[in-house]
N, C-alpha and C positions, 0 to 999 in steps of 0.2 A: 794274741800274737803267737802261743804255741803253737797252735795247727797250722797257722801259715808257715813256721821255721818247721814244723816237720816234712810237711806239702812239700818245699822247697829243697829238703834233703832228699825224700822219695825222688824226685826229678832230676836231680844233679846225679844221684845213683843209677839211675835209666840211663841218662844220657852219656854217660860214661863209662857206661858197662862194654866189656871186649864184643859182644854180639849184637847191640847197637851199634857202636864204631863202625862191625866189620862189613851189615848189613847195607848202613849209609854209604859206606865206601863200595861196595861191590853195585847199588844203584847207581849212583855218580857215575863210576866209571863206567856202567853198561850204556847212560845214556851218551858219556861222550862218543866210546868207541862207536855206537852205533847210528848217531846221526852221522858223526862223522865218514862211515862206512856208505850210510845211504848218498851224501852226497859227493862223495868221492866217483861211486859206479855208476849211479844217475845222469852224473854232471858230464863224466867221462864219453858215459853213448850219449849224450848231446852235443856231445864237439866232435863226435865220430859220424853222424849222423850228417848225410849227405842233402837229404830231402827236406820236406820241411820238419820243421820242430814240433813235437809232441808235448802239447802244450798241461797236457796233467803232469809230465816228466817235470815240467819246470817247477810246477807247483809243488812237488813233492819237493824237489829240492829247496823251496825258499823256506815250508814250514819245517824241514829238517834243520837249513840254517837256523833258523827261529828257535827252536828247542836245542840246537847247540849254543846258540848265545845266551839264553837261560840258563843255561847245565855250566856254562863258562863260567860266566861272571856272580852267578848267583849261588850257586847248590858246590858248584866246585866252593868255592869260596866259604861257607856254609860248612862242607867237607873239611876242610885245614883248622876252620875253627874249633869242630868237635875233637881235632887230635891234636889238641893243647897250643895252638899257635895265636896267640894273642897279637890283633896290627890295631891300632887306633887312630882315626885317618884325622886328617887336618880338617876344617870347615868348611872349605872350599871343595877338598876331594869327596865328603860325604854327602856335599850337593851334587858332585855329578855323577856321583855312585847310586843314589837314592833316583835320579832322574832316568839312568840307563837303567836301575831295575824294573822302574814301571816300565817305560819304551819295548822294551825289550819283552817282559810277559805281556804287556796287551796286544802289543804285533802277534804274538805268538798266539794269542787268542784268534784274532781275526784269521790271522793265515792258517790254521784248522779252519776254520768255518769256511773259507774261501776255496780248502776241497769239495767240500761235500755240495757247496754250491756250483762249482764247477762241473761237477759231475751228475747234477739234478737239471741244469742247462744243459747238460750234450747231449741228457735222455730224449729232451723235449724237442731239441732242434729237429726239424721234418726235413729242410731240404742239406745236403751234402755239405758242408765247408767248400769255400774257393779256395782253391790252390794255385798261385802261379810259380810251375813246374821253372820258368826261364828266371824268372824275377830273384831278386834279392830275398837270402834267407834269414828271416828271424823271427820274432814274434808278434800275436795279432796286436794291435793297438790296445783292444779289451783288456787284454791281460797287463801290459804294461801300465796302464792306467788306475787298474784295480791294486799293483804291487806298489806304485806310487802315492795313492790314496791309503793302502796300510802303513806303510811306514811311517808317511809325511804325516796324516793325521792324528795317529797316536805318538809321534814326535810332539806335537804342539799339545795335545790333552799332557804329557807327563810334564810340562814346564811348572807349574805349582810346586812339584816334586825337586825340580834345579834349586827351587827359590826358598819353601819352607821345610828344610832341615837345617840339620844342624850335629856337629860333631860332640860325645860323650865321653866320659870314661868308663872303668870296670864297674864303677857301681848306679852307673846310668840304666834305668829301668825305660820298656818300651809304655808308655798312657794309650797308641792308637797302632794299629794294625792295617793290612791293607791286602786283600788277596793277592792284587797287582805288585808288591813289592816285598816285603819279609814277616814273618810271623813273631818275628823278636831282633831284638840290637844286633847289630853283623856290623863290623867294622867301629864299633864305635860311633855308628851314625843311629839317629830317632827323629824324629816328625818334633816340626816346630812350625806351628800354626799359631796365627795370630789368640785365635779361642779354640774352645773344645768344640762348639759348636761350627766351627767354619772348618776343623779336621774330620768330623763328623760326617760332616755335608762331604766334602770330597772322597772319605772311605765310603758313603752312601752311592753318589755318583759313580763313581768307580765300580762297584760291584754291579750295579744299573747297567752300564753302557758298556764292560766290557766282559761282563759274567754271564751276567743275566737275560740281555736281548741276542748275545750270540749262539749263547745257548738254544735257546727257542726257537730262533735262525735254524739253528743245527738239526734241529727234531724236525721242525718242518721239511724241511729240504731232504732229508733222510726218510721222511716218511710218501716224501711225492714221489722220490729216485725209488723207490719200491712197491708203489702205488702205480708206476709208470710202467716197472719191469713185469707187474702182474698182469697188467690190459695187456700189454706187448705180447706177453706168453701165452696168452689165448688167442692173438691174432697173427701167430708166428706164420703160419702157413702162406695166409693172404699176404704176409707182410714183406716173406721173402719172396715174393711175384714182385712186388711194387719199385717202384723206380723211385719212389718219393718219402723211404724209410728207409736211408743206410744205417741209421745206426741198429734198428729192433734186430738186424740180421744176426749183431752179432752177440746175441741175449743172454748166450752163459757167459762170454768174458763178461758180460756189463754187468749178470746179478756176480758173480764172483768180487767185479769191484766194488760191489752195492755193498756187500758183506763186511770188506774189508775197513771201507769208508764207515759202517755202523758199527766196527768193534771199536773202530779210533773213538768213535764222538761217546759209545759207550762208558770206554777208559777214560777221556776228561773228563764226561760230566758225573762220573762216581770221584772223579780227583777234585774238580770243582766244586762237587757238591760236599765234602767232608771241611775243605778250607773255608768255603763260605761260614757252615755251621760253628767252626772253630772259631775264626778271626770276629763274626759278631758275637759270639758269646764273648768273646773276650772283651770287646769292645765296649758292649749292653749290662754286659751280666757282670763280669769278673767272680764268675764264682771257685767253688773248690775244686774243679772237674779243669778247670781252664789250663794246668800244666799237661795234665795228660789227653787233652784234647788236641792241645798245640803239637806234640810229639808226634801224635797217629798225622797232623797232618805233613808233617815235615816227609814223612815217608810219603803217603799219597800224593803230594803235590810233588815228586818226581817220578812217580809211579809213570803217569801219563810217558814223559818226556824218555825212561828207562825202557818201555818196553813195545813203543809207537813205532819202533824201528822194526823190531820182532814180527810185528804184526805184517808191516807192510812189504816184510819179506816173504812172508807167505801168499801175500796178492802180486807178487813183481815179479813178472819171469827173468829179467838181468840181476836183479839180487840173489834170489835161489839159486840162480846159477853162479852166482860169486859164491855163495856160502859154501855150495857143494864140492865147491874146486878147493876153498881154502880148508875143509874136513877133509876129503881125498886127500889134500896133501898132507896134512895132521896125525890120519889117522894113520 
């Protein structure tokens, strides 16, 4: 029992240190200001936008919703607790708090993956998109379909989530982890599964279905959108004769976005891949390493969602140009 009560002093000392604090805090708040920022300017030229809708524009906006509704209700909230503000939710509030955190990260899983796919489809398309210049403007069907299908579907995967939890107090310890929802107690809520084996099974499935095959989703798809851009770049010449290749024309915007799209999926699956190794260790092992494993991942696991905005400002000619204007004025 000593080495654990010292473990657990070492840990409470970490996480309460002014440079923990400040650090968690200054990530929080980068992720909110700057999803928030991306879809303020994104969303703005798509209601300024005469013509039709640029349909990566929208996409970007729903994974920046996505990673702000994470950063909201999760890491924000996560934030308040490390600076000493203790809430303990009722039974019913930490069912529906437990169920919006999965919702809300495995959407947010999928809606990344759903760039990188979007933009390994436009490489491949040969003939032009239809445009009706007269007609009513909005979006294709594909896409509305595919946004209806992330939401709604990992809507109904996080319903286990509504059903088995259950509300704790201070000295309520976490038994079962979950990449998709928290790495320790938050609000006085914890997993309450019939057995260990049936909480098991769903932090297994879960990492399965919304870690693990998106991931590899992601490399794929990242590695065709650059596999695509390379044939293209040897065939630039013949390509821009052709009437039947608009997209290869325009081969630096598209590796520029290639690039941009493989630092995003870079950044998750280094954030994904620290939390997986955490939460099953935790899960499997419980060994001595499992405080400070959990620690590193609380930072990487907002890492992605803190600096995805960063990134994408370097790829977005409307953002740059937001940021430049609001430094000119600053400076």
């Amino acid at each position: 029992m000593a080495p654990q009560k010292k473990n657990m002093n070492i840990s409470q000392r970490i996480t309460s240190s002014p440079f923990y604090i400040t650090l968690y805090v200054v990530l929080v708040l980068l992720g909110n200001a700057g999803n928030t920022t991306v879809i303020a300017v994104v969303g703005q030229s798509l209601l300024r936008e005469t013509g039709a809708v640029r349909s990566s524009d929208v996409i970007l906006v729903n994974m920046a919703f996505s990673n702000l509704m994470v950063s909201l209700v999760r890491n924000t909230v996560l934030m308040v607790s490390d600076l000493g503000v203790e809430v303990f939710l009722s039974r019913d509030m930490c069912q529906f708090m437990m169920g919006l955190w999965v919702w809300v990260r495995t959407a947010n899983v999928w809606s990344t993956f759903f760039l990188s796919a979007f933009h390994f489809q436009t490489l491949r398309r040969v003939a032009p998109p239809v445009i009706n210049l007269h007609g009513p403007r909005g979006l294709p069907r594909s896409l509305i379909l595919g946004f209806c299908l992330i939401w709604s579907l990992n809507l109904i995967y996080s319903i286990p989530a509504f059903i088995f939890s259950k509300n704790g107090d201070e000295n309520s310890t976490e038994t079962l982890m979950l990449v998709s929802s928290t790495t320790r107690p938050l609000l006085g809520c914890i997993w309450d599964f019939p057995s260990a084996y049936s909480g098991l099974a769903f932090a297994t499935s879960s990492m399965i279905l919304h870690e693990s095959i998106p991931i590899c989703l992601m490399n794929i798809t990242n590695l065709g959108s650059l596999f695509t851009l390379y044939a293209h770049g040897h065939k630039r010449t013949a390509a821009s004769q052709s009437e039947d290749a608009p997209v290869v024309s325009r081969i630096p915007a598209e590796r520029r976005a290639a690039k941009v799209i493989l630092a995003l999926n870079i950044l998750f699956i280094s954030s994904w891949g620290t939390n997986v190794i955490s939460v099953n260790y935790f899960n499997y092992n419980r060994g001595q390493s499992t405080e400070y494993l959990l620690i590193i991942a609380r930072f990487v696991n907002m890492s992605f969602i803190a600096f995805s905005p960063i990134i994408l400002a370097v790829g977005h000619r409307k953002l740059r140009a937001f940021i430049k204007s609001v430094l000119s004025h600053i400076i």
